[in-house]
C-alpha positions in Angstrom: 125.9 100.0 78.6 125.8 101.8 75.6 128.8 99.5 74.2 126.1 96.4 74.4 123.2 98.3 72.2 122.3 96.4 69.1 120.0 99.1 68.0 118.4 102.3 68.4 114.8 103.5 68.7 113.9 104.8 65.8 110.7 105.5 63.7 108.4 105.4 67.0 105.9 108.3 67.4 106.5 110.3 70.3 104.0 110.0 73.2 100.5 111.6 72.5 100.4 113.7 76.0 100.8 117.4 77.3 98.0 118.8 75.0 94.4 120.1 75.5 92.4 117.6 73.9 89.4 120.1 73.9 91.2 122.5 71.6 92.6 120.0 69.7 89.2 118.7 68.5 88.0 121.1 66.2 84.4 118.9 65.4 83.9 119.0 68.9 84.9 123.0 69.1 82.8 124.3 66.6 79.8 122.1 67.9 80.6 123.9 71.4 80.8 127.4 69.4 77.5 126.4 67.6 75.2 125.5 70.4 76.8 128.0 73.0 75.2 131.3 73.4 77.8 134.0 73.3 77.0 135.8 76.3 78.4 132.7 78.1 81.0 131.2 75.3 84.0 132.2 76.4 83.8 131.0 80.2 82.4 127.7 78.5 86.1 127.7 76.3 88.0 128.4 79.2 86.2 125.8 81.6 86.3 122.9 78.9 90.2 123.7 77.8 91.4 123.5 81.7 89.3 120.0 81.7 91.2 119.2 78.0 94.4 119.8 79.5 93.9 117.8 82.1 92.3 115.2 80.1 95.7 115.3 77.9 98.0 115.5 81.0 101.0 112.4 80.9 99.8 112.5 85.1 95.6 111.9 84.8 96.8 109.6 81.7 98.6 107.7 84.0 95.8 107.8 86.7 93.3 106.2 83.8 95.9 103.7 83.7 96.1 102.9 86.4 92.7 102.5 87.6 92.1 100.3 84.8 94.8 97.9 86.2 93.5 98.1 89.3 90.0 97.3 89.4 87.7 97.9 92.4 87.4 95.1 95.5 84.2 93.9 97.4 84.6 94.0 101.0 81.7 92.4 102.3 82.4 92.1 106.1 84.9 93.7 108.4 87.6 92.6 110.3 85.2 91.7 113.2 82.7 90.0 110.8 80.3 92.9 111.0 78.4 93.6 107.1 80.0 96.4 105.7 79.5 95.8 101.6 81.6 98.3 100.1 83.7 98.9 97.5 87.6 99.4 97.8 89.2 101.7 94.6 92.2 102.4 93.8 92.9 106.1 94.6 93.5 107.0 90.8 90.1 106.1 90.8 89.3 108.7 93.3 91.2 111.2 91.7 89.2 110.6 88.5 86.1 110.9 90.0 87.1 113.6 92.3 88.3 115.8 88.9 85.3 114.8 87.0 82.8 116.4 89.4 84.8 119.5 90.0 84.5 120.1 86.3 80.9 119.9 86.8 80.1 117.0 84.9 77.2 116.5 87.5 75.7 119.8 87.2 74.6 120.2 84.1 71.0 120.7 84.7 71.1 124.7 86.6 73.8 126.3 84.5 73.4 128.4 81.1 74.1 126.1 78.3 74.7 123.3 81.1 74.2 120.5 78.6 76.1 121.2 76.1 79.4 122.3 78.2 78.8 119.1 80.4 78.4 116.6 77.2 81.5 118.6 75.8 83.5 117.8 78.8 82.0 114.0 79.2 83.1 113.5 76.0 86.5 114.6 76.6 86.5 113.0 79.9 85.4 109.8 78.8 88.9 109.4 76.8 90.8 109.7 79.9 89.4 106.3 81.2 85.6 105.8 80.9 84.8 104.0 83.7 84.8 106.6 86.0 82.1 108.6 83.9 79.5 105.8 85.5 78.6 107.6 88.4 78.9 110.6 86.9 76.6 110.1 84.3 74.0 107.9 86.8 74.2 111.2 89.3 74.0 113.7 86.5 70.8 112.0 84.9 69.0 111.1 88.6 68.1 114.9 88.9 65.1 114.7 86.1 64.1 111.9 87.7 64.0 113.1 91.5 61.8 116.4 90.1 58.9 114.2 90.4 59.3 114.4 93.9 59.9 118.5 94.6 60.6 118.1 98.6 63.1 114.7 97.2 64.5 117.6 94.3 65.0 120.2 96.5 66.8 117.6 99.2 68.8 115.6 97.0 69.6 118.3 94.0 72.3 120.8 95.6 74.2 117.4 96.7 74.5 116.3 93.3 75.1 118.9 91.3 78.0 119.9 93.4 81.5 120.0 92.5 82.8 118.9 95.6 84.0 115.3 96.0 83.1 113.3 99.4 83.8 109.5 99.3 82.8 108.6 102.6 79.9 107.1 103.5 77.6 108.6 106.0 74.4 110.5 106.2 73.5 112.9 102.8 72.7 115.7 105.1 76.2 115.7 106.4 77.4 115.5 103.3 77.9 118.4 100.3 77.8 116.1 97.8 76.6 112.7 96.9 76.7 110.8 93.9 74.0 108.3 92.4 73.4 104.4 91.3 70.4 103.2 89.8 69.2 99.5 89.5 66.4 98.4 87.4 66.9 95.0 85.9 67.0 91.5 87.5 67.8 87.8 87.0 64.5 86.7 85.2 63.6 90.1 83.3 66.5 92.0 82.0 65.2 95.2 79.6 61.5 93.7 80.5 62.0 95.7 83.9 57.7 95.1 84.0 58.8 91.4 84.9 60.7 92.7 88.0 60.2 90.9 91.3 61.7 93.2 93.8 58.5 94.0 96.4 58.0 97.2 97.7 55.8 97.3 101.2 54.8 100.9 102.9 55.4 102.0 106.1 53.8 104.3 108.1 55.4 107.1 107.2 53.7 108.7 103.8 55.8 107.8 101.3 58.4 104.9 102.7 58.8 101.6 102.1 60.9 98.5 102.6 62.1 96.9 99.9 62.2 92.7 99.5 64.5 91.5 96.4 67.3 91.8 94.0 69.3 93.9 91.2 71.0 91.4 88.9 72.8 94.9 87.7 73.3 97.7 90.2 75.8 100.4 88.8 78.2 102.4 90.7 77.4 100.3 94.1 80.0 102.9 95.6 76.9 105.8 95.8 75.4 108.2 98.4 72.2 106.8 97.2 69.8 104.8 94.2 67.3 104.7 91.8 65.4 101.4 91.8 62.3 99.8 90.8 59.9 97.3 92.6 56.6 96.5 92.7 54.5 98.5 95.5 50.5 97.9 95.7 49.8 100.2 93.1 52.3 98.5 91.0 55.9 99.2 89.5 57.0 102.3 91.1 60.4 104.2 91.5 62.4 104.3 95.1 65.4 106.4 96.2 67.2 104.1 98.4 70.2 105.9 100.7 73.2 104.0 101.4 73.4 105.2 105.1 70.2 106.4 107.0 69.8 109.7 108.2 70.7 108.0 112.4 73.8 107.1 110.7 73.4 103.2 110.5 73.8 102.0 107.1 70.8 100.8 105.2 70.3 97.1 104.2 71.9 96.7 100.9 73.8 93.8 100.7 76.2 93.4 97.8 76.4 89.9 96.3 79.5 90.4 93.9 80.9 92.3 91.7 80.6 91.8 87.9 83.9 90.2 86.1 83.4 92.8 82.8 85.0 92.5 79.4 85.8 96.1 79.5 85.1 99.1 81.8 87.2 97.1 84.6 88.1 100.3 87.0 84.2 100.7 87.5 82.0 98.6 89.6 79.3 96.8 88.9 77.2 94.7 91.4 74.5 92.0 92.3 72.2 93.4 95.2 70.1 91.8 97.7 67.0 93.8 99.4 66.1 92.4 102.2 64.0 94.7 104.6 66.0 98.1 103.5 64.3 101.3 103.4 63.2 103.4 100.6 61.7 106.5 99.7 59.2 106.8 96.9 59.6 108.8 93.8 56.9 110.0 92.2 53.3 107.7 92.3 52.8 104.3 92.6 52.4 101.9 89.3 54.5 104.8 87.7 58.0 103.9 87.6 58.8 103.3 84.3 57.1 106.8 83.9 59.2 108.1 86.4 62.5 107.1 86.0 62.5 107.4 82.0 64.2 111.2 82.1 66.9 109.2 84.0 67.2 106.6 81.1 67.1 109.0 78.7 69.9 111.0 79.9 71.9 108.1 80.5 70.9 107.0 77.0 72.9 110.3 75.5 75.9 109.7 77.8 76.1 106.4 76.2 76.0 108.6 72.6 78.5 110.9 74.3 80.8 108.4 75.7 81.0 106.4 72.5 81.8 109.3 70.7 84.9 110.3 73.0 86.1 106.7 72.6 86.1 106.9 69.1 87.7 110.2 69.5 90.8 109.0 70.9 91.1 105.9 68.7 90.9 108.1 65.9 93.1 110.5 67.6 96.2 107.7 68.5 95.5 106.4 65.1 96.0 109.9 63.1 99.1 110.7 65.4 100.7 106.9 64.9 100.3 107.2 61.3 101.6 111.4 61.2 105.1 110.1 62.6 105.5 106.4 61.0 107.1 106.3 57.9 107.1 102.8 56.0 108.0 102.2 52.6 109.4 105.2 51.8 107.4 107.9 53.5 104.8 108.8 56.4 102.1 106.2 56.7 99.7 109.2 56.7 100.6 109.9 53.1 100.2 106.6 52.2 96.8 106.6 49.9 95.5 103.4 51.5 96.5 104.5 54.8 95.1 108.2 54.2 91.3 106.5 53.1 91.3 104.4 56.5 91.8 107.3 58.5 90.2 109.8 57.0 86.7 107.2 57.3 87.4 106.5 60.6 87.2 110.2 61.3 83.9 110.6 59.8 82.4 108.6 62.0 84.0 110.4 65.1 83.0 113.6 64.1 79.4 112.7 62.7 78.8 110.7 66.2 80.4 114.2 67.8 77.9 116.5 65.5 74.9 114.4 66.5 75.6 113.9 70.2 76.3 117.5 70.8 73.2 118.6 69.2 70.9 116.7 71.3 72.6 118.6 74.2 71.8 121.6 73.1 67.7 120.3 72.6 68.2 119.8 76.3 69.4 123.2 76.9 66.7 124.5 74.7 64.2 122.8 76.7 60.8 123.8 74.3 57.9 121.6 73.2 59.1 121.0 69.6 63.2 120.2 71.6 61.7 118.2 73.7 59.8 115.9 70.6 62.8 116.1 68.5 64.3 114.2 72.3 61.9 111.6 72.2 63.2 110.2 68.5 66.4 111.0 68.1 68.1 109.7 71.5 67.3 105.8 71.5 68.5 106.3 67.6 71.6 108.2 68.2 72.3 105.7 71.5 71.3 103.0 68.7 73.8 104.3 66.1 76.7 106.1 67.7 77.5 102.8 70.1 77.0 100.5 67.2 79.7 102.0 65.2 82.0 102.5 68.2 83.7 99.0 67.8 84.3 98.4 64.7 86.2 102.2 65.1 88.3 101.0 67.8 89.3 97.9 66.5 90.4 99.9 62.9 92.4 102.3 64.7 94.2 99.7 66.8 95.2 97.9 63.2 96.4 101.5 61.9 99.1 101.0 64.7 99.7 97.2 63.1 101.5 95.0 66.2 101.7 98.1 68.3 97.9 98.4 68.4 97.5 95.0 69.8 99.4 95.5 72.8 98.5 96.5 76.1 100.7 99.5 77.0 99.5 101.3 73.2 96.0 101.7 75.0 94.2 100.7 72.5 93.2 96.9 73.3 91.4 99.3 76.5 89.5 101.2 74.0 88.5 98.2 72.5 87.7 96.6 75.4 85.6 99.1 76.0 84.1 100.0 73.2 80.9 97.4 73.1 79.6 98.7 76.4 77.7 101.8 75.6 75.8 99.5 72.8 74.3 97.1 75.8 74.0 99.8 78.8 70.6 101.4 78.9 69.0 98.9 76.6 71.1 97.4 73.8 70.2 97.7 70.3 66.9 96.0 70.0 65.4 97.9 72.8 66.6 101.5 71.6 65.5 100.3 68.1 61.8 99.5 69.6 61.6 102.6 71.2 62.1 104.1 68.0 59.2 102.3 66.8 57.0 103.2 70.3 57.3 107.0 69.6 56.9 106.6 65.9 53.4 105.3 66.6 52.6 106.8 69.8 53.7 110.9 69.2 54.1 111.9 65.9 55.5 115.1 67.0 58.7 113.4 67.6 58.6 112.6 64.1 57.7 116.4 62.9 60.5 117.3 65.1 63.0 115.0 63.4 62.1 115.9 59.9 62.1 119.2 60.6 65.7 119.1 62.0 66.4 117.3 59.0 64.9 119.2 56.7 67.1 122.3 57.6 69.4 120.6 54.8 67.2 120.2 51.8 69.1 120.7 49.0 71.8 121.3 50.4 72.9 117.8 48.8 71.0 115.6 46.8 72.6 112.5 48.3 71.0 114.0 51.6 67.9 114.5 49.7 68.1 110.7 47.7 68.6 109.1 51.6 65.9 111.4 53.1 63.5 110.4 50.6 64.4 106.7 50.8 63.8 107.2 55.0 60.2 108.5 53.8 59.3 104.8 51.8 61.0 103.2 55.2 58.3 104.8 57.2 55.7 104.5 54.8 55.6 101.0 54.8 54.5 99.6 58.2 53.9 95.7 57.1 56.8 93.9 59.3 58.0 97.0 60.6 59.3 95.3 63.5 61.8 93.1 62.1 63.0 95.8 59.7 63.6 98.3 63.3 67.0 98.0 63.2 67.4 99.1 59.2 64.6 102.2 59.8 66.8 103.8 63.0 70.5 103.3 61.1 68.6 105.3 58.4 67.4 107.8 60.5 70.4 108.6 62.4 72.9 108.7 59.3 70.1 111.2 57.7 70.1 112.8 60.9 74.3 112.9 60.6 74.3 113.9 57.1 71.8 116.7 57.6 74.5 118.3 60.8 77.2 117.8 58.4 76.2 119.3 55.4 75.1 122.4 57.3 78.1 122.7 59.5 81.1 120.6 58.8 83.9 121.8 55.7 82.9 120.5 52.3 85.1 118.1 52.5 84.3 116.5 55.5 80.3 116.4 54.6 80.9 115.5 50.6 83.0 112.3 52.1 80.3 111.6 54.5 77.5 112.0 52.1 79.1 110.1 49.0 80.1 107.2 51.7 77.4 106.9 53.9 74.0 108.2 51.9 75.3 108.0 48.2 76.4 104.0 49.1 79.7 104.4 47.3 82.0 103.0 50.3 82.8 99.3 51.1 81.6 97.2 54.2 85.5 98.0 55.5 86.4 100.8 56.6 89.3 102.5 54.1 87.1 102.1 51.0 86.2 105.3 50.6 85.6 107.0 46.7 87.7 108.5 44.9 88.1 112.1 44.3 87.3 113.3 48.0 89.8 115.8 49.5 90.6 112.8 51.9 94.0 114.9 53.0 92.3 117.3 54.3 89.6 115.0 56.3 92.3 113.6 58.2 94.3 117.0 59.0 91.0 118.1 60.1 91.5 114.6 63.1 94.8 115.3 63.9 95.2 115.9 67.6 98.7 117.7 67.2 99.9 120.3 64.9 
């Protein structure tokens, strides 16, 4: 009764919901505009803003909500006893998944500017709830992987790149769509995937195999089919293993449990046994790693692509929070302080958008030189981009003070979430090795980088200064090992900077260049120089007018 109230709700930000959160992401906007021929550039507006006001919709906010709360179950036998092993989902969960491949967040690989529409739309996607962007990224990145084997391409290709969504098990060819898992690591090898002890044994058949063995990490257990490794005659070698064989019966693939995960709880991730299942093979024997790579390193820029969507929307609540709470006398926005925490945190979301976008577009480009500048700057941009994706969330939840800490805010998910992209697809050291692999073994990947970078020169002399310093870094190879980790941050902030300065407002790149390159910041975020337009660096974030 309205008699009993001791207070009323005041000073609370309304709810941020019911807008297009393509639109209202102008980094992410121009890159689209930028790398987005204009023969196709308005359908690719009009596609991504339906998926952005989806994405922003109080209903598919509530379905990522819901899934999260409502994590997948294992179902190992029926009620007769019979092996079944599969995975129960909430139906927000379905209708996720379902929206996500009818926005063609599979089928990137057949359209004009496929990639860079598709990582436009993962990245908005992603901040709806990201664990549903799993098995879209592990289907999306199979295709380059499955070309090896043109008869397994043409097969398997239509089925994924569809935009129809069909949960139920049974045979692919009765299926339109499928989606895709992959498993490479196990118990006693982890990243060191050449230690793997899963045994591949042929068959008669040319090219088929029964598999003997285990994946201590299987993602998206759920799928039509996987990518796995094993060790066939020859030695390491890449298999397509179906969930259900074509006579209908399902294939041996015995789930063990499902991973208990910090973070990333509406998506499943399993233990698998192998005992006896069947397999096709993908490309030659002893050339696995070979093989499934193009998978790894599209899954590598869907970790770039989903970090940067998380850090997005943490930016995004955070800007919006702070726009409609006032404290001390006025809007927290306002506040100085305030306005240097915010307007930081949004130079790393939009430098992690500038860079992840633009290796889309090298994959839409598709030349020699695109293809070099791949090589090097995707393990340092999955290196970079999901390094700085914590420490992001974890501001913008403080920038909402008690608020931020609680569950029904959503940020303690995007916290939660945010380490994950850093580990998935080789965590730091490995991308930072990598690095150091193509360094050493093409130096056209590193003509290709400088080149890109070099687009800027002097454009900036902070730019120029960093560049320069990034030259003695690769210079001097004594111990380059141990110093991986400080060569690829340099090489993706130059890499940043360079985007930036070309593309970004004045403001936004003079911040990022005096904080970033010049060293003039703190290690916490909020300590930017002064005498940067930091006002308009946050308006520039602002998800709502």
């Amino acid at each position: 009764m309205a008699g009993n109230s001791t207070h009323t709700v005041t000073n609370q930000p309304p709810p941020l919901a019911g807008y297009d959160l393509f639109t209202a992401d102008r980094a992410l906007v121009e890159a689209v505009e930028r790398h987005t021929g204009p023969d196709v550039l308005e359908e690719v507006r009009r596609e991504l803003s339906l998926l952005g006001r989806a994405a922003g919709s109080a209903q598919v906010q509530e379905w990522g909500v819901q899934a999260n709360e409502h994590p997948p179950r294992l179902r190992t036998h029926d009620r007769y006893g019979r092996r079944i092993d599969e995975v129960d989902f909430h139906p927000s969960w379905h209708r996720l998944l379902g929206k996500g491949v009818g926005a063609g967040l599979t089928g990137a690989w057949t359209r004009p500017a496929g990639h860079v529409r598709r990582a436009a739309g993962f990245l908005v996607w992603t901040q709806v709830e990201a664990g549903n962007c799993c098995p879209l990224s592990m289907t999306h990145a199979a295709v380059p992987a499955l070309r090896a084997d043109p008869g397994l391409a043409a097969e398997w290709e239509p089925r994924l790149t569809s935009t129809i969504y069909d949960r139920e098990l049974r045979p692919a060819a009765q299926k339109t769509s499928a989606l895709f898992g992959m498993g490479m690591t196990e118990k006693q090898g982890g990243s060191d995937v050449r230690a793997n002890t899963t045994e591949a044994r042929p068959l008669a058949e040319a090219g088929t195999y029964t598999l003997t063995g285990h994946k201590w990490f299987c993602s998206a257990p759920m799928s039509d089919g996987f990518l796995v490794l094993a060790q066939a005659p020859g030695g390491l070698t890449c298999f397509l293993v179906p969930r259900v064989l074509e006579d209908g019966t399902r294939n041996v693939f015995l789930i063990q449990r499902l991973k208990d995960k910090l973070g990333n709880r509406s998506n499943a991730s399993a233990e698998v046994e192998f005992a006896g299942t069947w397999a096709r093979r993908v490309g030659e024997e002893g050339r696995g790693v070979r093989t499934i790579i193009e998978m790894v390193a599209a899954t590598r820029l869907d970790c770039a692509l989903g970090s940067a969507g998380l850090m997005r929307q943490a930016v995004a609540q955070a800007v919006h929070h702070c726009t409609y709470r006032e404290a001390f006398g006025g809007r927290l926005a306002d506040k100085p302080l305030m306005r240097n925490v915010l307007a930081d945190l949004a130079l790393e979301s939009e430098a992690a958008t500038a860079l992840a976008l633009r290796l889309a577009a090298a994959y839409d480009d598709g030349g020699e030189q695109e293809r070099a500048f791949l090589r090097l700057a995707v393990p340092a941009a999955k290196y970079w981009i999901t390094k700085r994706c914590a420490p992001v969330a974890v501001e913008a939840a403080e920038c909402l003070g008690g608020n931020g800490y609680v569950e029904e805010s959503g940020l303690p998910r995007l916290v939660r979430e945010s380490p994950l992209n850093s580990v998935w697809e080789g965590a730091g050291n490995v991308q930072a090795l990598d690095v150091l692999r193509a360094l050493q073994r093409e130096p056209g990947a590193l003509d290709a980088c400088l080149t890109e970078i070099g687009r800027a020169h002097g454009a900036d002399h902070r730019l120029d200064r960093a560049v320069k310093d990034l030259f003695t870094e690769l210079a001097d190879l004594d111990g380059i090992e141990g110093r991986a980790r400080r060569l690829v941050e340099r090489l993706a902030l130059v890499l940043q900077g360079s985007l930036l300065v070309r593309y970004a407002p004045p403001e936004v790149a003079d911040a990022f260049c005096a904080s970033r390159l010049g060293g003039d910041r703190g290690a916490a975020f909020g300590t930017l120089p002064t005498g940067l337009d930091l006002a308009s660096v946050v308006d520039r974030a602002r998800p709502l007018s």
